[in-house]
C-alpha positions in Angstrom: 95.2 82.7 59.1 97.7 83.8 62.1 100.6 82.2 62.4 101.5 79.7 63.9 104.8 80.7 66.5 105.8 77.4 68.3 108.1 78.3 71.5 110.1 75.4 72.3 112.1 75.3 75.8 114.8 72.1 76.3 116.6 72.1 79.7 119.8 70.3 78.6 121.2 67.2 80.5 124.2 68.2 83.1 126.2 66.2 81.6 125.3 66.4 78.1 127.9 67.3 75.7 125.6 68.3 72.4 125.7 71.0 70.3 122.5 73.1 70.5 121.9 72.6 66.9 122.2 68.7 66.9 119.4 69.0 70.2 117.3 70.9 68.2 117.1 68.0 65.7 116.8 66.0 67.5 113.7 67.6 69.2 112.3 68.4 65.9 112.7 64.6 64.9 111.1 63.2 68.1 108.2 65.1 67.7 107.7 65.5 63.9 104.1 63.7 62.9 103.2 63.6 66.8 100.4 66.0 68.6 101.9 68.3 70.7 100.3 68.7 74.0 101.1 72.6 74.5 102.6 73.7 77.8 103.1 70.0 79.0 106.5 68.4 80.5 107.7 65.6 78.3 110.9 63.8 79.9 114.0 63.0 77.7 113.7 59.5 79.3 110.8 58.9 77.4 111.9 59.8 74.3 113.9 57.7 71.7 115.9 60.3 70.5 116.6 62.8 73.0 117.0 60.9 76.6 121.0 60.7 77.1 120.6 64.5 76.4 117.7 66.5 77.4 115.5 66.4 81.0 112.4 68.2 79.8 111.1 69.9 77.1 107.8 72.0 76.8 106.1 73.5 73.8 104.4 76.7 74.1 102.7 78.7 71.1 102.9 81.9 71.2 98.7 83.5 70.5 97.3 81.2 72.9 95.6 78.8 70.8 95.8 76.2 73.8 95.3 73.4 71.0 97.4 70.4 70.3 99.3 70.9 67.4 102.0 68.9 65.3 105.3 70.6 64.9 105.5 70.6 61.1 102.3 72.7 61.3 103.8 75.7 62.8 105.2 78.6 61.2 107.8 79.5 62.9 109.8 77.6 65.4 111.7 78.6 68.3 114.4 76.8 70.5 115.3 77.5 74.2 118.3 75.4 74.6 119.3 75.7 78.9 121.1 74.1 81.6 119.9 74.6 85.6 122.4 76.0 87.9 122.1 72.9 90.9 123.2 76.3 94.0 120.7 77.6 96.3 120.3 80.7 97.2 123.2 82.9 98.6 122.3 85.0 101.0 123.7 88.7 100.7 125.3 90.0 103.9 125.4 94.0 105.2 127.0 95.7 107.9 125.4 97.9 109.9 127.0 99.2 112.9 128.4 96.1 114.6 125.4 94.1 113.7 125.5 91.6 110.4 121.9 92.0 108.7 120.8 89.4 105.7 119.1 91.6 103.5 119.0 89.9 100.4 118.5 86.1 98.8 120.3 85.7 95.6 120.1 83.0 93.1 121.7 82.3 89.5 119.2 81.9 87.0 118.0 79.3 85.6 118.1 77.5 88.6 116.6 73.6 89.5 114.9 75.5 92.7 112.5 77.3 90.4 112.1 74.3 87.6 108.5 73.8 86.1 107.2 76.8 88.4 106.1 79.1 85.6 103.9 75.9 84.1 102.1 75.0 87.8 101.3 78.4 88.7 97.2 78.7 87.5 95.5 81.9 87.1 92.6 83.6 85.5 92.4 84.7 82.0 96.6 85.3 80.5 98.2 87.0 83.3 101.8 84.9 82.5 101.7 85.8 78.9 100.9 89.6 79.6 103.7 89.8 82.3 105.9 87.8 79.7 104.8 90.5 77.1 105.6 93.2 78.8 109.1 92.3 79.7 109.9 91.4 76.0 108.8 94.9 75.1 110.6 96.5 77.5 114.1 94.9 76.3 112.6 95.9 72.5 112.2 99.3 73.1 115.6 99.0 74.6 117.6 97.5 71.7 115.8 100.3 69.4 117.2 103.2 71.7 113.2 104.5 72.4 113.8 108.0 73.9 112.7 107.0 77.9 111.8 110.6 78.2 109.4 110.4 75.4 107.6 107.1 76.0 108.0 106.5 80.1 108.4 102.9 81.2 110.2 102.4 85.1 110.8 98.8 84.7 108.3 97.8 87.6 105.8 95.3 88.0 103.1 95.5 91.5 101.2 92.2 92.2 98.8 93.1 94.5 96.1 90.7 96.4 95.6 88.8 99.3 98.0 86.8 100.8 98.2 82.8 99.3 97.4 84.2 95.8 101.1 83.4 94.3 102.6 86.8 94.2 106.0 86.1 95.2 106.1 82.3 93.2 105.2 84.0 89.8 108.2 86.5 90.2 110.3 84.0 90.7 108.8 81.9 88.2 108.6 85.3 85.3 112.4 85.8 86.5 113.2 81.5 85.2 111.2 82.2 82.1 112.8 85.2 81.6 116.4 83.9 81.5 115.2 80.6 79.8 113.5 82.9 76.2 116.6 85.5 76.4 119.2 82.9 76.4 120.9 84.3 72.8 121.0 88.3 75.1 122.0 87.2 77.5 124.3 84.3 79.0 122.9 84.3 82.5 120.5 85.7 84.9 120.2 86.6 88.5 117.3 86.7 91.2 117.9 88.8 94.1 114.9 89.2 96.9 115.0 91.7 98.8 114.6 91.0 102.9 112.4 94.4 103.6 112.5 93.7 107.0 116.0 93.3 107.3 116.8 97.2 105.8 115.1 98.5 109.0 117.8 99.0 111.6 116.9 99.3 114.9 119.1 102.7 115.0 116.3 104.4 112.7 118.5 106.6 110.7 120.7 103.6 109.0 117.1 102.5 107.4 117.6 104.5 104.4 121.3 104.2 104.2 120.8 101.1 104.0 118.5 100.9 101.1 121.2 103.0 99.3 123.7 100.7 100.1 121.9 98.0 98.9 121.6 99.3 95.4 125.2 100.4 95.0 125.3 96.7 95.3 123.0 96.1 92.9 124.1 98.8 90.2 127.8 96.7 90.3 125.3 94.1 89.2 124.1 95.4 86.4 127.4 96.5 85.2 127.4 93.3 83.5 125.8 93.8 80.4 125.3 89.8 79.8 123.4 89.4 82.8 119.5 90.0 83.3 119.2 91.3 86.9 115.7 90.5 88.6 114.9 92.4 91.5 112.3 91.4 94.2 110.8 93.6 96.7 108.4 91.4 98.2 105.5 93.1 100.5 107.0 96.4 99.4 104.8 98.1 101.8 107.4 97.6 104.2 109.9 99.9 102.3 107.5 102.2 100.7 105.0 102.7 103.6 102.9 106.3 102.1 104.4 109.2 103.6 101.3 110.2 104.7 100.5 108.0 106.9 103.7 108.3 108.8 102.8 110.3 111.9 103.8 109.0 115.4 107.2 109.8 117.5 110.1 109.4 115.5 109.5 107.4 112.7 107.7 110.1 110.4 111.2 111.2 109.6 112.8 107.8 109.4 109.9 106.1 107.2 110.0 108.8 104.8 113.8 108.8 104.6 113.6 105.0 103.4 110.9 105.6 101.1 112.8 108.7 99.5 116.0 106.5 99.3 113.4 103.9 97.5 112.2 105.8 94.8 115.8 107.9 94.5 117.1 104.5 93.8 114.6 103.0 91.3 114.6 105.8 89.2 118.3 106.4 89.0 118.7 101.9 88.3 115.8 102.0 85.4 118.3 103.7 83.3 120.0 100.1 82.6 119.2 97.9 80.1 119.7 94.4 81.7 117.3 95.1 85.0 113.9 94.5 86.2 111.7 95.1 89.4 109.4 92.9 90.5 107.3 94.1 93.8 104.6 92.6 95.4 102.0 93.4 98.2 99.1 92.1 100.1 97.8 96.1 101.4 98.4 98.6 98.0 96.2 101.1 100.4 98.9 101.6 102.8 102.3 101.9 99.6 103.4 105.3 98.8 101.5 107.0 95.8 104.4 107.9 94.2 105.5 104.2 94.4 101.9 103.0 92.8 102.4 105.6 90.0 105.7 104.1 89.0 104.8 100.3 88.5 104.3 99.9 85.0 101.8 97.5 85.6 99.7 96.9 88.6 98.5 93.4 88.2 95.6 92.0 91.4 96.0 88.3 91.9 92.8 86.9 93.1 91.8 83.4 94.9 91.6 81.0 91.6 88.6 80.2 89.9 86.8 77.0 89.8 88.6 76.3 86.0 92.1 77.4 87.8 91.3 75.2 91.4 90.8 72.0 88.9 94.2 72.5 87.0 95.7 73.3 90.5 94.4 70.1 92.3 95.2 68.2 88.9 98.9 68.5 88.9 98.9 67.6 92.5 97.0 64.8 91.9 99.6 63.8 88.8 102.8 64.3 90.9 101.2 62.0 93.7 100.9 59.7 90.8 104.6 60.2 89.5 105.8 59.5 92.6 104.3 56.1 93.3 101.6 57.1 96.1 98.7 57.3 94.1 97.5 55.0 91.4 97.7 56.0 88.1 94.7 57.0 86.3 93.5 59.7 83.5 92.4 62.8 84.8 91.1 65.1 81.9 91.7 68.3 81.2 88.9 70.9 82.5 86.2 71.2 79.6 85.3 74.6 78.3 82.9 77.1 80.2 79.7 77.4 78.8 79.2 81.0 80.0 75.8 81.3 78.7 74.7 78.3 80.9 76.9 79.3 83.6 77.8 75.6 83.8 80.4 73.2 83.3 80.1 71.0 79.9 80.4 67.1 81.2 80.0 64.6 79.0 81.3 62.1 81.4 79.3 59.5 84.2 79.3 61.3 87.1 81.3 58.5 88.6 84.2 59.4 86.4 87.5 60.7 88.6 87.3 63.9 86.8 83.5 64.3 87.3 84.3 63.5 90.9 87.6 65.9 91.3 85.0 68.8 89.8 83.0 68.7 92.2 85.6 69.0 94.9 87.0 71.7 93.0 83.4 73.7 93.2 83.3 73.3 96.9 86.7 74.7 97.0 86.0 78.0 96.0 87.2 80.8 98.5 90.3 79.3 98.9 93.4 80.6 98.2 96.0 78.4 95.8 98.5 78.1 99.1 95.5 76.6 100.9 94.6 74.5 97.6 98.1 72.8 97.1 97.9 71.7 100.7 94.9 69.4 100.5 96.2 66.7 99.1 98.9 66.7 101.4 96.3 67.4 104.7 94.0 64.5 102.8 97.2 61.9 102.7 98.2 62.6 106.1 94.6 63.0 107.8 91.8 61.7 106.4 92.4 58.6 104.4 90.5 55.7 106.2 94.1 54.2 106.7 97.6 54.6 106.1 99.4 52.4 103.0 102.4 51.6 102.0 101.3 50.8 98.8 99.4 53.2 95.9 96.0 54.3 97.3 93.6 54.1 94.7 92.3 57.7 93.2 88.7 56.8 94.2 89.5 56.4 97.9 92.2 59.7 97.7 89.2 61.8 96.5 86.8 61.8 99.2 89.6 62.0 101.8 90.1 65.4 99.5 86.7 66.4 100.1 86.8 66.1 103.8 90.2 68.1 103.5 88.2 70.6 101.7 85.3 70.8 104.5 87.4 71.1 107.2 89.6 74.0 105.8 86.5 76.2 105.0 85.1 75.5 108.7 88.7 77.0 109.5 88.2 80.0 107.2 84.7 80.8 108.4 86.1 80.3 112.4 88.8 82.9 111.6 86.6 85.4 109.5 84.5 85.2 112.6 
């Protein structure tokens, strides 16, 4: 039998003043005999040993079992002890000429802006855990001094697909987890996005000064060997437009100049231990070859499937229901596929809220997760039969969700027209 690897991540209280190994415990206490619903938020203020002292804590386990489990069952287990940084994002400033440009967003890590992301972003098949994967391999081969000139690996990540698909939210949220699991490496990490746009100056020569400049920044960064630099260049098509495509007036020379100073600078910035480069894109046809061919992994993000539209619209569903605006009620967990059927397994009545939410879910199909997390919102605001100032029940929130749905796909169609 495999084992069992339990992954166990605590975001500390501000305030708290515990040791990690008295939390740890104390975790293990409040949850020894219990099932463990894996990759669910528990509160510290609901439990009796931990709620002075810890705001969340979420159990993973580490082959994808997906199966409640009791702690005492698992092999091996494995704390994550963090506080969140409470800043927002500074915003990196350049000179250029007599112009000040804002070319990057930079956050410290972990941060309360990015809490819980990694666990509401819903995709198909284990995209998160292969991304995860990678990264921990990467800083593996790192710590065993693997010859980079032997086995190649440039430290980049492409998400590609159409716009809505959660590109730039799982960066962000892979960058959190990141500097939540390598907590003991290292004592901090660091988001910086990238404003493509921004590196574009409208005297066309700065452009690929600027990128240089830019990563001189970054490389004073990295210096720090106790911090994990994450580096976003989002819709990198803008900075790594393919060379051959660059053919009118003046901007053949310019647009290639950035994209040199792109690649010059990635390759000289994968030599560092502590760094990683996360790009994403909604047109891969139009990014630089030579770009594609250096992304370690190129990973499409499609719309979500039916199973992944039903965990979306069920979180939303469960934080209307935190917050007091909808009345609480179970919604289960999406049954298996029966692929051989090409059905979904219900053993409910039809008239059951999660029978119900389903079917809204099926309809929803086409539509991409930016569009999905706004229903309920569009359904709240739009097409309830009234507004309330107390909870609206889950049976009359539902079909105000299906008219949401209706009227979005009209929209789609009308556009696609």
């Amino acid at each position: 039998m495999e084992d069992i690897i339990l992954h166990i991540e605590i975001c500390q209280s501000a305030d708290s003043t515990l040791r990690k190994t008295v939390i740890e415990r104390a975790v293990f206490q409040e949850f020894f005999g219990k099932i463990i619903q894996l990759e669910t938020v528990v509160y510290g203020k609901d439990c009796e040993h931990l709620c002075d002292h810890v705001d969340t804590v979420i159990c993973y386990e580490e082959n994808l079992l997906k199966e409640p489990i009791e702690i005492q069952d698992a092999s091996i287990v494995k704390y994550y002890i963090y506080r969140l940084t409470q800043e927002g994002a500074a915003t990196e400033i350049m000179k250029s000429d007599s112009d000040e440009l804002s070319v990057a967003s930079h956050w410290l890590l972990p941060t309360q802006e990015f809490h819980n992301l990694w666990d509401n972003l819903y995709y198909d098949g284990d995209v998160k855990d292969k991304l995860l994967r990678f990264v921990q391999t990467i800083m593996s081969f790192s710590d065993h001094n693997v010859n980079p000139n032997i086995i190649s690996c440039n430290k980049v990540i492409l998400l590609h697909g159409p716009p809505g698909t959660g590109k730039t939210s799982l960066c962000k949220a892979l960058a959190q987890k990141l500097a939540i699991r390598m907590g003991d490496r290292f004592t901090h990490g660091e988001f910086i996005e990238i404003n493509s746009h921004s590196l574009f100056s409208k005297w066309f020569s700065e452009s690929g000064k600027l990128v240089m400049k830019l990563f001189d920044e970054i490389r004073n960064m990295v210096q720090n060997e106790k911090a994990l630099i994450c580096i976003l260049i989002d819709e990198v098509e803008s900075l790594a437009h393919a060379r051959n495509l660059c053919t009118n007036g003046n901007e053949p020379s310019d647009s290639i100049r950035v994209v040199n100073a792109l690649l010059t600078q990635l390759d000289q910035i994968k030599r560092y231990p502590n760094v990683l480069i996360l790009t994403t894109s909604n047109m891969t046809e139009v990014i630089d070859l030579a770009f594609v061919d250096r992304a370690d992994i190129k990973q499409y993000l499609g719309n979500p499937c039916v199973k992944a539209i039903y965990s979306i619209y069920r979180s939303c569903l469960n934080e209307l229901m935190k917050t007091d605006l909808l009345e609480e009620k179970d919604i289960y967990d999406i049954p298996e596929i029966d692929k051989d059927k090409g059905m979904l397994e219900y053993r409910m009545s039809p008239r059951h809220v999660s029978t119900k939410l389903l079917k809204i879910s099926e309809m929803s199909e086409g539509l991409s997760g930016r569009t999905l997390r706004k229903i309920p919102f569009l359904a709240y605001a739009l097409y309830l039969p009234r507004l309330s100032t107390s909870k609206i029940a889950l049976d009359e929130f539902l079909p105000a969700m299906r008219t949401a749905v209706i009227k979005q796909k009209e929209e789609s169609r009308l556009q696609q027209s």
